[in-house]
Wavefront OBJ file of the C-alpha trace (Angstrom):
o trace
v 23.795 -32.315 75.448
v 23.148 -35.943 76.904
v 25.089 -36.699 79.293
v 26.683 -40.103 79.764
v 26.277 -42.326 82.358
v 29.253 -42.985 84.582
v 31.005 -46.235 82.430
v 29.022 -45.296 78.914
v 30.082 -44.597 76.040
v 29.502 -41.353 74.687
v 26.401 -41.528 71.762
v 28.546 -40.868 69.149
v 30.872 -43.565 69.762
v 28.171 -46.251 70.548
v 26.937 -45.077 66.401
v 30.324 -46.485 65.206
v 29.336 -49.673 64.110
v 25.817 -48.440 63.197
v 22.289 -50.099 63.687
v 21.144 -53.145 62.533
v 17.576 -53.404 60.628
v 15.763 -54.942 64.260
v 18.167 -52.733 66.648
v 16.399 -49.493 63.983
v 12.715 -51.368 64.970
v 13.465 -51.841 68.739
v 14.471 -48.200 69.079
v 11.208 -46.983 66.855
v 9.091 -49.470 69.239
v 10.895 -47.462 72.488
v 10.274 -44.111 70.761
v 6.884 -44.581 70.433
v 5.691 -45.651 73.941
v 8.835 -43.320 75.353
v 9.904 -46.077 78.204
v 8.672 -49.644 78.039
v 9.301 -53.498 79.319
v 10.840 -55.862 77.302
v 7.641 -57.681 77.322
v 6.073 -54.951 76.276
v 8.553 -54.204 73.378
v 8.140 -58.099 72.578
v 4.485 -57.446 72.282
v 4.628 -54.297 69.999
v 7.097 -56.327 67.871
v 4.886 -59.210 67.591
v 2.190 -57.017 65.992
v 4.726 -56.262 63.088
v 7.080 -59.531 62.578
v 7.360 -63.064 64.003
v 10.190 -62.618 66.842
v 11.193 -64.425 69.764
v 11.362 -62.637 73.225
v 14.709 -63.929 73.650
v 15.855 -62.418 70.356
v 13.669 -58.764 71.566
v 15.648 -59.133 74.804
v 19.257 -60.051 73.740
v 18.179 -56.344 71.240
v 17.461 -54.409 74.308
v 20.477 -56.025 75.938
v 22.922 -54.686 73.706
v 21.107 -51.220 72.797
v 21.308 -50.870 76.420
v 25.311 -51.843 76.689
v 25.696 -49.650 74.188
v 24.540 -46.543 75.839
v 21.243 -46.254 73.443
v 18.672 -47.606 75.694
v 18.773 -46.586 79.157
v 17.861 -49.568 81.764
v 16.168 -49.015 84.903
v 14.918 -51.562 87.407
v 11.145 -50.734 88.075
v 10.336 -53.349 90.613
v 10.732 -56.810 89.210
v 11.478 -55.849 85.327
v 13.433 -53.531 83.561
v 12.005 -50.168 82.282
v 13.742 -49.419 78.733
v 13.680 -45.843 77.727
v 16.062 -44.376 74.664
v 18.694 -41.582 75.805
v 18.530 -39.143 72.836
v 15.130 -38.599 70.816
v 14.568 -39.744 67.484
v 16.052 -36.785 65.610
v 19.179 -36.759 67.974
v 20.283 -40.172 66.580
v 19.350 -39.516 62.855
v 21.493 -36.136 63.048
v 24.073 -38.110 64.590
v 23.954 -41.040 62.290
v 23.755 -38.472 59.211
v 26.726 -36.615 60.551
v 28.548 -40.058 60.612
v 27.588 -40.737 57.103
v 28.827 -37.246 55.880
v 32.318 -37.579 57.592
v 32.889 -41.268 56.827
v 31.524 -41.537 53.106
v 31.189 -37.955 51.898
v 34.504 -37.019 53.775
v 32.661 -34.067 55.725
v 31.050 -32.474 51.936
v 27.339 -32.647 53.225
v 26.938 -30.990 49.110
v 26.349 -34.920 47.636
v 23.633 -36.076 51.038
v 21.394 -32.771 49.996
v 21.564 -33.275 46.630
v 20.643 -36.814 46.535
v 17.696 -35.902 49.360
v 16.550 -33.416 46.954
v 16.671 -35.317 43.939
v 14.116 -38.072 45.794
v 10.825 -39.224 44.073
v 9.022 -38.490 47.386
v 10.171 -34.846 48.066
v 7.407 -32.687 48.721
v 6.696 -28.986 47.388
v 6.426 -28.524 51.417
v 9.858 -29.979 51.558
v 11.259 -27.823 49.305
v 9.643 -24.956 50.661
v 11.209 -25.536 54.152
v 14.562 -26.289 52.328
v 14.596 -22.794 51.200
v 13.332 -21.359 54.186
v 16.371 -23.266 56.226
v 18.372 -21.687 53.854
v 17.476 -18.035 53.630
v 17.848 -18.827 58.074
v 22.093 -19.881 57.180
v 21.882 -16.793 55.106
v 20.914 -14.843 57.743
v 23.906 -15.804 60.334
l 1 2 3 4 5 6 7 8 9 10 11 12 13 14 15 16 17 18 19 20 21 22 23 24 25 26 27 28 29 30 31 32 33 34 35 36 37 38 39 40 41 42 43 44 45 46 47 48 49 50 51 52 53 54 55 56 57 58 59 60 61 62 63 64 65 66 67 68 69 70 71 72 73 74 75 76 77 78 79 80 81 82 83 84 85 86 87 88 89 90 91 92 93 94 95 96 97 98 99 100 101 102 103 104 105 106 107 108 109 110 111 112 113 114 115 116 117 118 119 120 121 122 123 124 125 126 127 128 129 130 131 132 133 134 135 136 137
């Protein structure tokens, strides 16, 4: 469990309105390097699309208010780091799917995962291992 800083939002509720396409690339930037400046993240974004560091900052700004970035001060600049690791959010952001569109039935989300052009034999494999796990309990 992650706990919340004092004023935060818990995770769950900072999900509500979802990510945006750049918020989604900011975070991947920050799970990559773990922590990192903004001028670092700027950097690392420059590599994959024309951005400006005001635009990479104002993203960091509100991650941050949100309770997805942590902010520390490390000496003159800020030291971004994300709060909950990568699989954290998607669970969390696939668990907010399955309530809010599927009305909790997570039945439709695995069959449509399944039923994708780029599932593996490996990823069917594990399915059924995951599976005869439930079983199990």
């Amino acid at each position: 469990m992650v706990e919340v800083p004092f004023g935060r939002k818990p995770i769950s509720a900072a999900l509500a309105k979802g990510l945006g396409p750049l918020e989604m690339e900011v975070l991947d930037v920050i799970w990559e390097m773990g922590q990192a400046t903004s001028r670092e993240v700027f950097e690392k974004m420059r590599e994959r699309k024309r951005l400006g560091q005001s635009t990479v900052l104002t993203v960091l700004r509100r991650l941050s208010d949100r309770g997805i970035l942590q902010r520390d001060a490390g000496g003159e600049v800020y030291l971004y780091s994300p709060v909950v690791p990568r699989h954290e959010l998607g669970g969390k952001l696939v668990d907010d799917i399955v309530s809010r569109i599927f009305a909790g039935s997570v039945e439709p989300v695995i069959a449509h995962l399944i039923s994708r052009s780029d599932v593996k034999g490996l990823d069917i494999e594990r399915l059924r291992e995951l599976h005869a796990e439930l079983d199990k309990e």
